[in-house]
C-alpha positions as a printed Julia matrix, in Angstrom:
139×3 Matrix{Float64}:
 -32.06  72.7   150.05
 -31.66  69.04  149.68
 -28.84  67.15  147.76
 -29.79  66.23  144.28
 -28.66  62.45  145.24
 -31.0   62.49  148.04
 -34.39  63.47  146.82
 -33.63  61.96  143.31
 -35.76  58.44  144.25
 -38.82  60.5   145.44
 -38.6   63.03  142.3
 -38.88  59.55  140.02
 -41.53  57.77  142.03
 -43.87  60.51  140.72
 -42.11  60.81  137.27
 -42.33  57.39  136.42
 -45.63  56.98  136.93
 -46.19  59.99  134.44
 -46.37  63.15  136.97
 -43.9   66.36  134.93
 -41.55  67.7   136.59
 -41.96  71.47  137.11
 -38.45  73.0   138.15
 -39.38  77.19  137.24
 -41.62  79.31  137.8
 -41.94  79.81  133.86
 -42.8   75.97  133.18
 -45.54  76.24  136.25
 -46.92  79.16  134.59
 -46.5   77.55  131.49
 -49.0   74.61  132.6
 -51.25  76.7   134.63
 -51.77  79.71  133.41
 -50.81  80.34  129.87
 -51.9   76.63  128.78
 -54.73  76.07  131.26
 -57.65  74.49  129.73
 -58.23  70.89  130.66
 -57.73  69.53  134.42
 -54.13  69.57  136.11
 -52.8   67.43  139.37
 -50.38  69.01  140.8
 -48.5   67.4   143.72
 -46.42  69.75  145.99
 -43.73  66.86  146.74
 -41.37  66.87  149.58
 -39.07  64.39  151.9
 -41.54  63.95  154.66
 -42.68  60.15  155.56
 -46.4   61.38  154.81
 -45.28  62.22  151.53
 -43.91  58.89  150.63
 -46.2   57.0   152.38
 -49.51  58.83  151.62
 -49.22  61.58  149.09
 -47.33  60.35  146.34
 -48.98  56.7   146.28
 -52.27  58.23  146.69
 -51.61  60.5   144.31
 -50.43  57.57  141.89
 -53.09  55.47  142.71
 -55.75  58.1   142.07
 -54.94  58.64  138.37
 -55.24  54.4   137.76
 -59.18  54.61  137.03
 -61.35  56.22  134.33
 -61.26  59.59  135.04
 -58.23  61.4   135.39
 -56.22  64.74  135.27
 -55.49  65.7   131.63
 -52.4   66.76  132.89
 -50.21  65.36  136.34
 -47.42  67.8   137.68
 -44.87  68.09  140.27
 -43.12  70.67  142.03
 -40.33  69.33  144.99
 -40.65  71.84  148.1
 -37.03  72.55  149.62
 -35.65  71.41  146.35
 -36.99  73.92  143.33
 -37.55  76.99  145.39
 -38.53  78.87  142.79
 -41.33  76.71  140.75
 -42.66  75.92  144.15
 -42.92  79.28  145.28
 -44.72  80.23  142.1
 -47.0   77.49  142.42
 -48.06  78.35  146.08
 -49.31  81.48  144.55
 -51.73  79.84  142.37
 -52.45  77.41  145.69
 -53.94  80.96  147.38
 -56.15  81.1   149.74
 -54.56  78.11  151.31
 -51.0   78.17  153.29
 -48.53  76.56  151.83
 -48.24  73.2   152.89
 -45.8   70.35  152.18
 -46.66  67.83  150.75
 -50.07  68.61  149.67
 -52.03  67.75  146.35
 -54.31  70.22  143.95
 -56.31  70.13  141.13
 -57.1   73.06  138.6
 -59.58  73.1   136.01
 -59.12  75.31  133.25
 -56.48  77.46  135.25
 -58.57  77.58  138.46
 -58.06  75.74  141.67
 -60.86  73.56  142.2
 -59.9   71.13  145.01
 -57.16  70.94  147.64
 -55.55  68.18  150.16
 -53.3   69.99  152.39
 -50.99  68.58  154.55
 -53.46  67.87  157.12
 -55.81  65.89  154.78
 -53.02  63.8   154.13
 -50.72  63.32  157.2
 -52.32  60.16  158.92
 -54.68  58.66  156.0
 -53.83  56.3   154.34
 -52.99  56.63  150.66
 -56.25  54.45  149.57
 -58.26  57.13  151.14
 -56.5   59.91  149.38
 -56.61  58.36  146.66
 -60.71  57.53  147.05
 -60.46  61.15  147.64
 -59.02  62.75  144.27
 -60.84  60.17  142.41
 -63.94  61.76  143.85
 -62.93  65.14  142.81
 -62.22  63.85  139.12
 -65.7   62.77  138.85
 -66.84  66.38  139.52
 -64.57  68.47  137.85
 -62.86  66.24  134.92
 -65.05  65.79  131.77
């Protein structure tokens, strides 16, 4: 685990720009399962450079155009244990992977960026991405 002080900055560069913070498992099943219609971002956070220099500004910039997520979420790997465990479990098939970036629609997974997609690309391209996947699965 990680000292609150520490990952505090990188929790609040995705909750300022509008992302929730999801610290149980209750409030992840609360957004994804029990109040899942709609589309939902989710961003598996975490202190690695590819996070803050690809994932979460990718992630931000993705949400600036028409179409976007009806909902944006966040769950801090190595920080809530807990809420991000439960939230790997909706993540299935895929490994879990830190940081990487989903999006549900109506309580199913319907697109992934795993750590792989997003370590070395630049966060325009991740962003170009997401966007993409917005204009097929958000109405």
């Amino acid at each position: 685990m990680y000292p609150a002080e520490l990952v505090a900055p990188m929790k609040e560069d995705l909750t300022s720009a509008g992302f929730d913070e999801l610290t149980t498992p209750d409030a992840v099943d609360q957004v994804l399962k029990d109040n899942s219609e709609g589309t939902v971002l989710m961003v598996v956070n975490s202190v690695c450079g590819c996070a803050a220099g690809n994932a979460r500004p990718g992630a931000k910039m993705s949400v600036q155009g028409a179409k976007k997520p009806s909902k944006m979420v966040t769950v801090f790997a190595g920080v809530d244990k807990e809420a991000t465990e439960q939230a790997r479990k909706y993540l299935l098939p895929y490994p879990p992977s830190s940081p990487s970036i989903a999006l549900f629609k109506n309580g199913r997974l319907v697109h992934m960026l795993e750590r792989h997609n997003i370590e070395g690309h630049p966060a325009e391209m991740i962003a170009e991405n997401l966007q993409a996947a917005y204009d097929e699965f958000v109405d």
